[in-house]
C-alpha positions as CSV (number, residue, x, y, z in Angstrom):
1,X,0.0,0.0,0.0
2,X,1.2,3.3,-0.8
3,X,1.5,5.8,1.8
4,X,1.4,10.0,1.9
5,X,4.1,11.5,4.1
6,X,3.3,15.0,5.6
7,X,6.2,16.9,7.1
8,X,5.2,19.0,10.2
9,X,6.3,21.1,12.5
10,X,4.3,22.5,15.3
11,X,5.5,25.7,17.9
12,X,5.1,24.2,21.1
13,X,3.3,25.8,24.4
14,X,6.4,26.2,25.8
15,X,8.4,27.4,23.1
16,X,10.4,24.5,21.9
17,X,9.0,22.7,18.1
18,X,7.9,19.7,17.8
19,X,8.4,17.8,14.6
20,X,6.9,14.9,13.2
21,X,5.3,13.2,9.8
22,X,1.8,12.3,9.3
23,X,1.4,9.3,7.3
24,X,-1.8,8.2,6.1
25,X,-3.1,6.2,2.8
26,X,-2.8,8.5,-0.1
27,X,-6.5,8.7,-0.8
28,X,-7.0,10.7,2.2
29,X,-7.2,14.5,1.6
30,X,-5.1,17.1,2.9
31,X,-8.0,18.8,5.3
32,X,-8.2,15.0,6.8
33,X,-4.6,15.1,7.5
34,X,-4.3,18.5,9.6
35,X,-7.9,17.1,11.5
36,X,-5.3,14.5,12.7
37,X,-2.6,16.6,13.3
38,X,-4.8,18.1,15.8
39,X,-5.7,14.9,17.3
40,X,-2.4,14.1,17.9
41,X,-1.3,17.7,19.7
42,X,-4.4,17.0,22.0
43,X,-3.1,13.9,23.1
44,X,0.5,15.1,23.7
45,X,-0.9,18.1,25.6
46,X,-0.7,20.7,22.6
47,X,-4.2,21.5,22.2
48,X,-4.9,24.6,20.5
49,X,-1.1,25.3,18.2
50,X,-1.7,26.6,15.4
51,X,-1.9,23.5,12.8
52,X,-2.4,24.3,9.1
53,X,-0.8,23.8,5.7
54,X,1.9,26.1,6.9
55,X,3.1,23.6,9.4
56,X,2.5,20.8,7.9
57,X,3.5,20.4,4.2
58,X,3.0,17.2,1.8
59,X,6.5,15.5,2.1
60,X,6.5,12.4,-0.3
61,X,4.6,9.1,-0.7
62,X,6.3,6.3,0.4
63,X,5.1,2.3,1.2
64,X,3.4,1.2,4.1
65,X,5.2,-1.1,6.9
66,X,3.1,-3.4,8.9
67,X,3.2,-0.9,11.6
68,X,1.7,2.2,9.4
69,X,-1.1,-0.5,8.4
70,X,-2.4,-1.4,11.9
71,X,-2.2,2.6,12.5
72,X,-4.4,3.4,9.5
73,X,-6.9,0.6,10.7
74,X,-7.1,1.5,14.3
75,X,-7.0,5.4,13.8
76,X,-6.6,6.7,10.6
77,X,-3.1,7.7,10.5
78,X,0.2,6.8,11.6
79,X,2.6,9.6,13.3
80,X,6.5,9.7,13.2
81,X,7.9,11.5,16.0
82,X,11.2,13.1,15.4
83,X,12.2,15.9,17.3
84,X,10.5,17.7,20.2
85,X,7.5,14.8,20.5
């Protein structure tokens, strides 16, 4: 399965940025993708940053690992934390 990579960087509530890639199938449009951007700063206490297609920016498309799967069929999505998470 093929797989669209959003990079994204969110300003922190306490200054610092977080960074980290969507991924979700490609057929899933872009206004999907920053609904669970936002889903994801609520559950890492970030409710309320600014999230838009600013922050987070179509990266590449890329194929699925067994991991992303399960992701996409339990949530939706699948996150990559890399710096700041």
């Amino acid at each position: 399965m093929q797989a669209a990579v959003y990079d994204t960087y969110v300003h922190k509530k306490n200054g610092g940025i977080m960074h980290f890639d969507i991924v979700v199938p490609v057929s899933i449009k872009e206004n999907k993708v920053l609904e669970f951007g936002k889903e994801y700063l609520v559950l890492k206490d970030q409710a309320g940053q600014p999230i838009s297609s600013k922050e987070c920016r179509f990266c590449h498309i890329e194929q699925t690992t067994e991991v992303m799967e399960r992701s996409f069929e339990k949530k939706g999505y699948h996150i990559i934390e890399m710096e700041g998470c």
